[in-house]
C-alpha positions in Angstrom: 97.0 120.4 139.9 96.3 118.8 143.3 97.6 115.9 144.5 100.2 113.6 142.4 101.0 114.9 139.0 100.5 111.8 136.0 103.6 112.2 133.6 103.7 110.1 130.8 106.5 110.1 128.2 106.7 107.7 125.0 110.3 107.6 123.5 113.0 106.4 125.7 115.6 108.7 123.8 117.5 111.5 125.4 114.7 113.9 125.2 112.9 111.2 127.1 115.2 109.6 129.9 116.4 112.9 130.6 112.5 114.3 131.3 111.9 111.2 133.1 114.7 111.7 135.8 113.3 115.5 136.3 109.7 114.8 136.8 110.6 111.9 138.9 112.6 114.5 140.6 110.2 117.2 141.2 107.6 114.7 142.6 106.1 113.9 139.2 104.4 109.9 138.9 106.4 109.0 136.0 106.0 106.4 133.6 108.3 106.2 130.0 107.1 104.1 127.4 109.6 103.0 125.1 109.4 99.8 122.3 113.3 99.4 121.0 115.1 99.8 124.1 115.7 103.0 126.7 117.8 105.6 125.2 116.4 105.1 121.4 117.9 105.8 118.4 120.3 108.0 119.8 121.9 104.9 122.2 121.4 102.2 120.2 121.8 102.8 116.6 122.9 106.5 116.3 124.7 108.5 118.2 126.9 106.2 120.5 127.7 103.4 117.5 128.4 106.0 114.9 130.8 108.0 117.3 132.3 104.7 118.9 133.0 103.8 115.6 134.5 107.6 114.8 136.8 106.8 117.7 138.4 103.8 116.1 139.0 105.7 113.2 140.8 108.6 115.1 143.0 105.9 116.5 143.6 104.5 112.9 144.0 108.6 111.5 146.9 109.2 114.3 148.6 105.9 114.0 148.7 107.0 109.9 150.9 110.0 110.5 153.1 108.1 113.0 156.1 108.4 110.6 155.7 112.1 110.5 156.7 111.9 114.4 159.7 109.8 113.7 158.0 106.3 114.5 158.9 103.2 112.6 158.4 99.3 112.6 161.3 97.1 113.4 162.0 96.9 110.0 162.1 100.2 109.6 158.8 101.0 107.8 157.0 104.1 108.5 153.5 102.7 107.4 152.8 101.3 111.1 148.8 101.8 109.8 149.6 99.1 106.8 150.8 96.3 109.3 147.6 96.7 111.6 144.5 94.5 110.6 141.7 95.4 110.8 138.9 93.1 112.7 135.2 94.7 111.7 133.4 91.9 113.2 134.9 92.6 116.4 134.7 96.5 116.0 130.9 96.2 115.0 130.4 93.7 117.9 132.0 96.2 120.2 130.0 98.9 119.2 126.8 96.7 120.1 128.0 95.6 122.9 128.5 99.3 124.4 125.2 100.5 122.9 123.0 97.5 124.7 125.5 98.1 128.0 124.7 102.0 127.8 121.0 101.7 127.4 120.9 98.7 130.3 122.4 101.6 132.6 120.3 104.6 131.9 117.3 102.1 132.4 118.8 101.1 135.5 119.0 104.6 136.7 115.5 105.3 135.5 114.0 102.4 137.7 116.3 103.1 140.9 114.6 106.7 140.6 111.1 105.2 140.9 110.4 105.8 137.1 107.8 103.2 136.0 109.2 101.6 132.4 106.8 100.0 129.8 108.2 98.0 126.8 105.6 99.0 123.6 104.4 101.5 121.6 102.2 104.7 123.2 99.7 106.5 121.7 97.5 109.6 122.8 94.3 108.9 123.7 93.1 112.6 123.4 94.9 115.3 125.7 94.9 113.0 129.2 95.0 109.4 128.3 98.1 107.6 127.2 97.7 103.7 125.6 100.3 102.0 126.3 100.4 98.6 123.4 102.8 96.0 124.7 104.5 93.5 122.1 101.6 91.1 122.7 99.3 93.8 121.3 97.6 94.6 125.0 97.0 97.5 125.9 96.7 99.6 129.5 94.9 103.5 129.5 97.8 106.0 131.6 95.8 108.9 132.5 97.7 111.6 132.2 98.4 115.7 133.5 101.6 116.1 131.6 102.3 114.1 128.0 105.8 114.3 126.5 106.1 112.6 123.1 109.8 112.0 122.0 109.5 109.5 119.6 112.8 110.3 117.8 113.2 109.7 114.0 113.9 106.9 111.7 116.1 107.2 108.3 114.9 108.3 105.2 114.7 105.9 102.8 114.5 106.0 98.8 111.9 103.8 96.9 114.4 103.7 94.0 116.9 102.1 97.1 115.9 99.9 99.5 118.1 98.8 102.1 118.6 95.3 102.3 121.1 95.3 105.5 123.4 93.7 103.6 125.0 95.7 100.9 122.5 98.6 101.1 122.5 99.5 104.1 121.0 103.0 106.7 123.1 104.0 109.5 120.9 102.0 111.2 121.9 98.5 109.7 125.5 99.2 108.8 126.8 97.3 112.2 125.8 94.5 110.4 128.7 93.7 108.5 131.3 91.3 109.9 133.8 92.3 107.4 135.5 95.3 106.0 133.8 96.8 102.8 135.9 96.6 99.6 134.5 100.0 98.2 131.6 101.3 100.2 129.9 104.3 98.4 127.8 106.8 100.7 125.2 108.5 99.2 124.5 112.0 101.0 127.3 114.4 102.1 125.4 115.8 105.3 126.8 115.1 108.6 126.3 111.4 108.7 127.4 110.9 105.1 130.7 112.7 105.9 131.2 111.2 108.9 130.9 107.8 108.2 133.0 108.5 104.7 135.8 109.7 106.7 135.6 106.7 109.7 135.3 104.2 106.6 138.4 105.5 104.9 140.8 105.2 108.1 139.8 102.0 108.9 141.4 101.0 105.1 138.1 101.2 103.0 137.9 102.5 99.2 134.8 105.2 99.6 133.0 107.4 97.4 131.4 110.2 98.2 128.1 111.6 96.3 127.6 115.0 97.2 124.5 116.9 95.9 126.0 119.9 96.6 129.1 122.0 95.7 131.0 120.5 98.7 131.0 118.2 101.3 128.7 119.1 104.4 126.9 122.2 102.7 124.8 122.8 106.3 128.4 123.7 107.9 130.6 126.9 107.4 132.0 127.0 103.9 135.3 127.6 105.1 135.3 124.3 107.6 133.7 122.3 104.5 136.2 123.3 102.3 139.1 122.1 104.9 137.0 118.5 105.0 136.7 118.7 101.3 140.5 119.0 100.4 141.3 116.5 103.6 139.0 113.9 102.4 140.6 113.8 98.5 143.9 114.0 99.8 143.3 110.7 101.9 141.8 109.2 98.6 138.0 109.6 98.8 136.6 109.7 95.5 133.9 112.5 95.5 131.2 113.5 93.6 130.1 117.2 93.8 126.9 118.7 92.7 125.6 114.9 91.5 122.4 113.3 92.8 121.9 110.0 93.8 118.2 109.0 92.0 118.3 105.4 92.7 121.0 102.2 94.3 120.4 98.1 93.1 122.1 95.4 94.3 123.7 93.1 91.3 125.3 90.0 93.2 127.9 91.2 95.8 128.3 94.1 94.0 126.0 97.9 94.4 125.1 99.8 91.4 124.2 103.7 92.2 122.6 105.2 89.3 123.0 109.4 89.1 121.2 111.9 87.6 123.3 113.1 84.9 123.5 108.9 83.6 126.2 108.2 85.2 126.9 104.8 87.8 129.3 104.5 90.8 129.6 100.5 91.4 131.0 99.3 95.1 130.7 96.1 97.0 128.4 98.3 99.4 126.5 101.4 99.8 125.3 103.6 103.0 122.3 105.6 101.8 122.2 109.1 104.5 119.6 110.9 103.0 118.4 112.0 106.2 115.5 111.2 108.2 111.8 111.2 108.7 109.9 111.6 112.4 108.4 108.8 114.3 104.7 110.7 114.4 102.4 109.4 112.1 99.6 106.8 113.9 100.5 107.7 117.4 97.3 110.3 117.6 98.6 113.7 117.8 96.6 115.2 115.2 93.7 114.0 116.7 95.1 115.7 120.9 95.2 118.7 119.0 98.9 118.4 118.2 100.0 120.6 115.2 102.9 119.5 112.7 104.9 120.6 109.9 104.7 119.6 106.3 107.3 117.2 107.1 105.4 115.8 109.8 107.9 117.4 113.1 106.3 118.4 116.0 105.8 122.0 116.2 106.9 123.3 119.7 108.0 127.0 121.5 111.2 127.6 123.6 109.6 125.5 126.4 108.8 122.5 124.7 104.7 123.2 124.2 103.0 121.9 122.0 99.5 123.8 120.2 97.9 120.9 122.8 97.3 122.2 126.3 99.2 119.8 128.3 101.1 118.0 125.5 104.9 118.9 125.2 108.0 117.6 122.6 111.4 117.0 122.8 113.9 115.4 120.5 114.5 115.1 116.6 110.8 114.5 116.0 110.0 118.2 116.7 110.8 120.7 114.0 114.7 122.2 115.2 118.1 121.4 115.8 118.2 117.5 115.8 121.1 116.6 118.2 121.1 114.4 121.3 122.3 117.6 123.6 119.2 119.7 122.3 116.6 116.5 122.8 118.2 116.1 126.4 117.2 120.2 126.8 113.7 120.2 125.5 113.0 117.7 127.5 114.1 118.8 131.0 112.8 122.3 130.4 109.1 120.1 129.5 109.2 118.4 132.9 110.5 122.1 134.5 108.0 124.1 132.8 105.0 122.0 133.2 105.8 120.8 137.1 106.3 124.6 137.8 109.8 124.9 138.7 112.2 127.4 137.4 112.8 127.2 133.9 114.9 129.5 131.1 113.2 128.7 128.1 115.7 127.0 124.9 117.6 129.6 122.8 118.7 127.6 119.8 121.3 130.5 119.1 123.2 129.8 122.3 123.7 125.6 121.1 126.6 124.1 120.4 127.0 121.6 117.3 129.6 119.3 116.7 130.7 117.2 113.7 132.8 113.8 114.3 135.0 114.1 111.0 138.7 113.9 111.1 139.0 116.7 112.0 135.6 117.6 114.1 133.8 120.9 113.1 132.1 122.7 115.9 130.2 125.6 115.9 128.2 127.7 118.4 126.1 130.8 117.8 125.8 133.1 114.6 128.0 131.8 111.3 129.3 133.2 108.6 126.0 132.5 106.5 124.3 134.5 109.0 127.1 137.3 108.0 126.9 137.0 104.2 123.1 137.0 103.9 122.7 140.2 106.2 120.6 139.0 108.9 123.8 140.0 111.4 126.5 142.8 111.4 129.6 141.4 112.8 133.3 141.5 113.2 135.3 138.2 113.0 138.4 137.0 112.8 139.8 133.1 111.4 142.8 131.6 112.9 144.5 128.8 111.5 145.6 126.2 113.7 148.8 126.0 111.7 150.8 128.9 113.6 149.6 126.7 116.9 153.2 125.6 118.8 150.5 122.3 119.9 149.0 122.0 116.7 153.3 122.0 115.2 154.2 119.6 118.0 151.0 116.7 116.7 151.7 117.8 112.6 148.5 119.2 112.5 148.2 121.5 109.3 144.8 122.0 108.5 142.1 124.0 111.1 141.3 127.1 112.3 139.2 129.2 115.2 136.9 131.9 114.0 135.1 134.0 116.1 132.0 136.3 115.9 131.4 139.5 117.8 129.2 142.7 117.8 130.9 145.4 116.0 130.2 148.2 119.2 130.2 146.0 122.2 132.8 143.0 121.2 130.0 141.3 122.5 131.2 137.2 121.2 128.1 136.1 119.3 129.6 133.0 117.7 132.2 130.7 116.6 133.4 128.0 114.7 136.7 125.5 115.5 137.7 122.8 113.0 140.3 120.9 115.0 140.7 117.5 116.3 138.6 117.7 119.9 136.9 120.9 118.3 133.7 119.2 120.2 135.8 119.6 123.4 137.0 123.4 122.7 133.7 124.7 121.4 132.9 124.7 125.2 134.6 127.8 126.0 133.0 129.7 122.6 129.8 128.2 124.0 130.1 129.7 127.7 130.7 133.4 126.2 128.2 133.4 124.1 125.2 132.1 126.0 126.7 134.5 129.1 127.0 137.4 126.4 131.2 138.1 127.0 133.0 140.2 125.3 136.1 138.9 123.7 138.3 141.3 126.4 136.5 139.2 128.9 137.7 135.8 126.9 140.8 136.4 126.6 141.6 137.8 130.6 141.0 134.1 131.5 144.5 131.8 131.5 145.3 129.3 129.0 148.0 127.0 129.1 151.0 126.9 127.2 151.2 124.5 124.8 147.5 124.3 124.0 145.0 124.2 121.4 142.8 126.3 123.0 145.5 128.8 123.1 144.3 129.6 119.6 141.0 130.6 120.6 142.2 133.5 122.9 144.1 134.5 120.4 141.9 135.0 117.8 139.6 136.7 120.4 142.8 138.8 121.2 143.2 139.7 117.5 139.5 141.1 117.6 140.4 143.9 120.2 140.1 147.4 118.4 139.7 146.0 115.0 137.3 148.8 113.3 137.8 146.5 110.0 134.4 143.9 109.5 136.5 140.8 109.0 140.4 140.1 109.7 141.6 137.1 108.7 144.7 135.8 109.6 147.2 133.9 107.6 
């Protein structure tokens, strides 16, 4: 391309912003068209409100098991979580607030880099023509040399249970409520269900769980579900395993969810996370020679190309792992790739994944499905945190580190921490596997004494010369 490359981008999300600072970067002309706000879902309804809220929760989660440490109230009272009250209008209007503040800096640091930023709706105009449709409906042809679309995703929502954003609420809506829920019932035990069961519960909410599956989060390790599982009954969550939501109506102030099997689960509220569908329908892609799943993703390769010369696709509207971290990647390695500077295309089994339940679950590389169904021969080894001198000094019982490795080389090909900060600790599993380290290599770097992350070089210690396929350690 001569001259001053056209970049055009619609979806303000991570995916987005982050392409938008590169190709403003590497001399790209770069315009990002985005109709909710800059950083999308993932800012304003997702990602930051759902783990700001998280974040109250741990707070609430720690102050629970003060008495364990020795900490009473004045009068003596070990249940310092029972005097605290609760204020969700001013949680939910905190979480807002941050969300609005976040996405007002990002779009400051997009403009400051030069990036041009339209409020509307885009939609390709073939392969090098962008319309950009403001909120008055008018509209203004970008040509374009480079098109990224990262459009995001919305939830998925039932016929049989329409939101109202009142007492049926998506994850979406739910920072609606000014008060506490009396017994909120969350339908769908994936990430989001679980997380926001567990979050609700701290804060001093009755919740039930439905669960289609045999356990909660059945996309995680089994071993790290099961430990979220047994945590989550213990705390009082009422779950329902292998039982399918079919429908959810509204009776007054009070929620009816009807099952499959006949049976109902009635709560003042219910959060319906049955996942989510992509924002690609009606924004021409088909027509630019765009090809999509079943489900309508965006398919892409490992450097964010699409089947449409010129077109590339970041974020959880193509067809992979949907997380902000990923959406950030794909897009970086678009504006890389396609502005011709260096670029190592995305390997999806060098990315870290993290879960924001009390504790977090974070995993990195192969797992143990990977193991059981054949498709790897590995060693491993599961630590529980429980033998940790940290983990004794904070009561923490439950958790563990496992570690995957190639059976020859030791080479560390994955791992999996359930632990409070597990998001924080995965780092180091995350570094040796992406730079292919054995676990001698791990464990020669220092840890410090007391620390969590003491366990992980252990467990990578207790790998060395093992001959057996699995040790697991008690």
């Amino acid at each position: 391309m001569g001259g001053v490359t056209d970049v055009v981008i619609i979806g303000g999300g991570p995916g987005g912003y982050e392409a938008a600072l590169v190709g403003q970067q590497l001399g790209g002309k770069v315009t990002l068209i985005e109709r909710h706000g800059i950083g999308g879902s993932a800012v304003l309804t997702d990602v930051v409100p759902s783990k700001t809220l998280i974040a109250v929760a741990h707070v609430m989660n720690r102050i629970a098991d003060a008495g364990k440490l020795g900490l009473r109230l004045e009068n003596g009272s070990s249940d310092i979580a029972g005097a605290i009250r609760v204020d969700m209008a001013e949680v939910h209007g905190r979480i807002r607030r941050l969300a609005v503040q976040q996405s007002a800096d990002i779009r400051n640091r997009l403009e400051s880099d030069g990036v041009r930023v339209i409020e509307g709706r885009g939609r390709l105009n073939g392969r090098r023509e962008v319309i950009a449709i403001s909120g008055q409906g008018q509209e203004e042809h970008l040509p374009a040399d480079i098109i990224l679309v990262s459009t995001g995703a919305h939830p998925r929502e039932l016929p049989t249970a329409v939101p109202d954003g009142e007492r049926i609420c998506t994850w979406a809506q739910i920072y609606n409520l000014t008060t506490l829920p009396e017994h909120l019932i969350v339908v769908g035990s994936g990430v989001t269900g679980a997380e926001f069961a567990g979050a609700y519960q701290a804060l001093g909410v009755k919740v039930s769980l439905i669960s289609s599956r045999h356990q909660v989060l059945p996309g995680q390790d089994d071993d790290a579900g099961a430990v979220i599982q047994r945590l989550y009954e213990e705390r009082g969550i009422t779950i329902y395993n292998d039982a399918r939501a079919i429908g959810a109506v509204r009776r007054g102030d009070e929620v009816a969810v009807q099952l499959e099997d006949g049976r109902e689960v009635t709560g003042s509220h219910c959060l319906m996370a049955v996942g989510s569908i992509p924002n690609t329908s009606g924004i021409g892609l088909e027509e630019a020679g765009v090809e999509l799943t079943e489900t309508g993703h965006i398919l892409v390769d490992k450097v964010s190309r699409t089947a449409a010369r010129g077109v590339y696709a970041a974020g959880d509207c193509t067809k992979g792992f949907a997380t902000a971290s990923v959406a950030a990647m794909q897009g970086r390695i678009a504006m890389w790739h396609s502005l011709g500077d260096a670029v190592t295309p995305l390997m999806l089994n060098t990315v870290s994944a993290a879960v924001f339940t009390s504790p977090e679950i974070a995993t990195v590389g192969v797992q143990q499905k990977d193991l059981d169904e054949g498709r790897v021969r590995a060693r491993s080894v599961m630590l529980p945190f429980r033998s940790n001198a940290r983990a004794k000094m904070r009561e923490l019982h439950e958790g563990f580190v496992k570690i995957f490795c190639l059976p020859t080389t030791n080479i560390v090909i994955g791992g999996v921490i359930v632990s409070p900060l597990a998001s924080e600790l995965i780092h180091t599993l995350s570094v040796a596997v992406r730079h292919k380290l054995t676990v001698d290599q791990l464990v020669e770097a220092f840890t410090v004494y007391p620390s969590l992350s003491g366990s992980v070089a252990e467990a990578a210690r207790r790998l060395h010369g093992h001959e057996a396929m699995q040790v697991v350690v008690h």
